[in-house]
C-alpha positions in Angstrom: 145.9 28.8 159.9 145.3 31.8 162.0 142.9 34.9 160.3 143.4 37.0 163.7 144.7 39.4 161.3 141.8 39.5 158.9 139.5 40.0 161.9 141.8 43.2 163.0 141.6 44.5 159.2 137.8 44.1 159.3 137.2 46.0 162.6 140.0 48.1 161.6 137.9 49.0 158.3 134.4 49.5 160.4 135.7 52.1 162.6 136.0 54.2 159.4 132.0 53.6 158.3 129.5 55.5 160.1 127.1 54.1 163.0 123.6 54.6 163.6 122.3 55.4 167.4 119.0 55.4 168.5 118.1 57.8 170.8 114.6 57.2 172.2 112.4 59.8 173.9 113.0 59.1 177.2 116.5 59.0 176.9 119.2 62.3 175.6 123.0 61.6 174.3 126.1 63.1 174.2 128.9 63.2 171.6 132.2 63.7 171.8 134.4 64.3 168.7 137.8 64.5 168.8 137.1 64.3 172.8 136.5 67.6 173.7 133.9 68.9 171.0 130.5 68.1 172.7 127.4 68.0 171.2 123.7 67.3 172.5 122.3 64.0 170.6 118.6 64.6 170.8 115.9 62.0 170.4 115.7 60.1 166.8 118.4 58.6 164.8 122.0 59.6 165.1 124.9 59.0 162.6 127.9 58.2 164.5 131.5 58.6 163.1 133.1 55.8 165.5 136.7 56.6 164.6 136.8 59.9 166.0 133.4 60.3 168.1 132.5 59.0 171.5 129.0 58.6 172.5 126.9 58.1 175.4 123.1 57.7 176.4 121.2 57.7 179.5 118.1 58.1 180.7 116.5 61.8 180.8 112.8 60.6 181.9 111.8 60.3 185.6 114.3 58.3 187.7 114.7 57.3 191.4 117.6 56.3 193.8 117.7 54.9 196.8 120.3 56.8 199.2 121.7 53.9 201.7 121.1 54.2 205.5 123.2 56.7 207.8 123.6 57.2 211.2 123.0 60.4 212.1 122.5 62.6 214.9 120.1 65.2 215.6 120.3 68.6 216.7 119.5 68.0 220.7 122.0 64.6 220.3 120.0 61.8 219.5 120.9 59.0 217.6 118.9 58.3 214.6 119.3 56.1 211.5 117.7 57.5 208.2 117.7 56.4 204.7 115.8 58.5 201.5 114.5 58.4 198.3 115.1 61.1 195.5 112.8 61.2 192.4 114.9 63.0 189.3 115.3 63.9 185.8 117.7 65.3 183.9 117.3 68.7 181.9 120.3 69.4 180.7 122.2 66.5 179.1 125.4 68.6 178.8 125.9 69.7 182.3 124.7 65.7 183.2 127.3 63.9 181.8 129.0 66.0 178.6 131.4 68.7 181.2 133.6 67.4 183.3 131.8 65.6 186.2 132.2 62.3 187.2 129.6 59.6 187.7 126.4 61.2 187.5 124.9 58.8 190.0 127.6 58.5 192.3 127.3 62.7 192.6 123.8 62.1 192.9 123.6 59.8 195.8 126.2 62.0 197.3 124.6 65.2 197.3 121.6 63.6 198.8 123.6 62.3 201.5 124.8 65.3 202.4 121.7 67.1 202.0 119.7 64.3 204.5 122.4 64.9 207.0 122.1 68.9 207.1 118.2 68.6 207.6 118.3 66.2 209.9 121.5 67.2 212.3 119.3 70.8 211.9 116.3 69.4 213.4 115.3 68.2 217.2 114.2 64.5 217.3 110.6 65.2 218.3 110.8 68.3 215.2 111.3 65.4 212.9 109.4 62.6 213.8 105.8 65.3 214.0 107.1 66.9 210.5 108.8 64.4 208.4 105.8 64.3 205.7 105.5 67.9 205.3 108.5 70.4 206.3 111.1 68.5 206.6 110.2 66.7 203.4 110.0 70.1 201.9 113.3 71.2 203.4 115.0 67.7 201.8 113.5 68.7 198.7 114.9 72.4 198.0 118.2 71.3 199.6 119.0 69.0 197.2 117.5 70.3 194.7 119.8 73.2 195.0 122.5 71.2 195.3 121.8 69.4 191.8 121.0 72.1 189.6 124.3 73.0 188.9 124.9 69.2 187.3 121.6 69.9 184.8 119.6 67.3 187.5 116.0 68.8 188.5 115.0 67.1 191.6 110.7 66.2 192.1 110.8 65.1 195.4 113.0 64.1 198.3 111.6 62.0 201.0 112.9 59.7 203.9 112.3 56.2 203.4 113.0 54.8 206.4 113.9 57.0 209.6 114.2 55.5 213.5 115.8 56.6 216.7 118.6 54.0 217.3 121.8 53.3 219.6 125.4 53.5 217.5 127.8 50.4 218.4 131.3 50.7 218.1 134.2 48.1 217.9 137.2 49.3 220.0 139.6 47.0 220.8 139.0 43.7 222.4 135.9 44.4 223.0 133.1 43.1 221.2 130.9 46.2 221.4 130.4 49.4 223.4 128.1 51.4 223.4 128.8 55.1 222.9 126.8 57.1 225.6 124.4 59.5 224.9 124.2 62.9 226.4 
């Protein structure tokens, strides 16, 4: 005999009963009832009506991401390759994830993108390589910093990880590689 049924029922029945949520300290929630009414779940326990809320926790605590290599170019044309680290936490939970933005990560790691490649296509080679632990860390740090605000994101520190002078290869047709000249 199949009790498929009596399993649906049972589900059915526990969607109606309200959930606990634990919300640590290092971490901040946010509910959704009736999918636009948001509210801020703060640390402790949290009673969770699953029938007609939505819920979601992330980490609020200090966090970092690794941005992946680009190849850039620099301000008097030089090649470079350059990857960076961003250190963040999030202060406002609602702006993070309750409005309507889309992966918080993915907007993350894309605003630092952008913000490596504006500091370093504003920059000459040799104004890089003599000030990349001080100004032009400094620089990477307001820049996306200002960038993230508006997503409740307060960035620590912005930093290249790894940063090197390098020649870009292209595939164009039947050949294997060519190298695109430098000026």
């Amino acid at each position: 005999m199949d009790f498929a049924w009596l399993s649906e029922i049972f589900n059915g029945l526990l969607s109606i009963i309200p959930r606990p949520v634990i919300v640590r300290a290092t971490q901040g929630g946010v509910a959704w009832r009736m999918g636009y009414n948001v509210r801020e779940l703060k640390p402790g326990w949290r009673w969770i009506w699953p029938a007609i809320t939505d819920h979601e926790v992330i980490l609020t605590s200090k966090q970092v991401s690794a941005i992946e290599s680009q190849a850039l170019c620099t301000q008097d044309k030089r090649s470079v390759a350059c990857s960076a680290v961003v250190v963040f936490s999030i202060t406002d939970i609602i702006k993070a994830i309750g409005e309507r933005h889309g992966e918080l990560e993915a907007l993350i790691e894309s605003a630092t993108a952008s913000a490596v490649m504006e500091v370093v296509t504003q920059h000459s080679l040799d104004d890089i390589l003599s000030e990349i632990t001080t100004g032009i860390e400094e620089d990477l740090t307001q820049n996306v910093r200002k960038r993230l605000r508006s997503l409740g994101v307060y960035v620590h520190r912005c930093f290249m990880s790894e940063f090197a002078p390098c020649r870009l290869f292209k595939i164009l047709g039947q050949k294997p590689f060519q190298a695109i000249e430098e000026s």
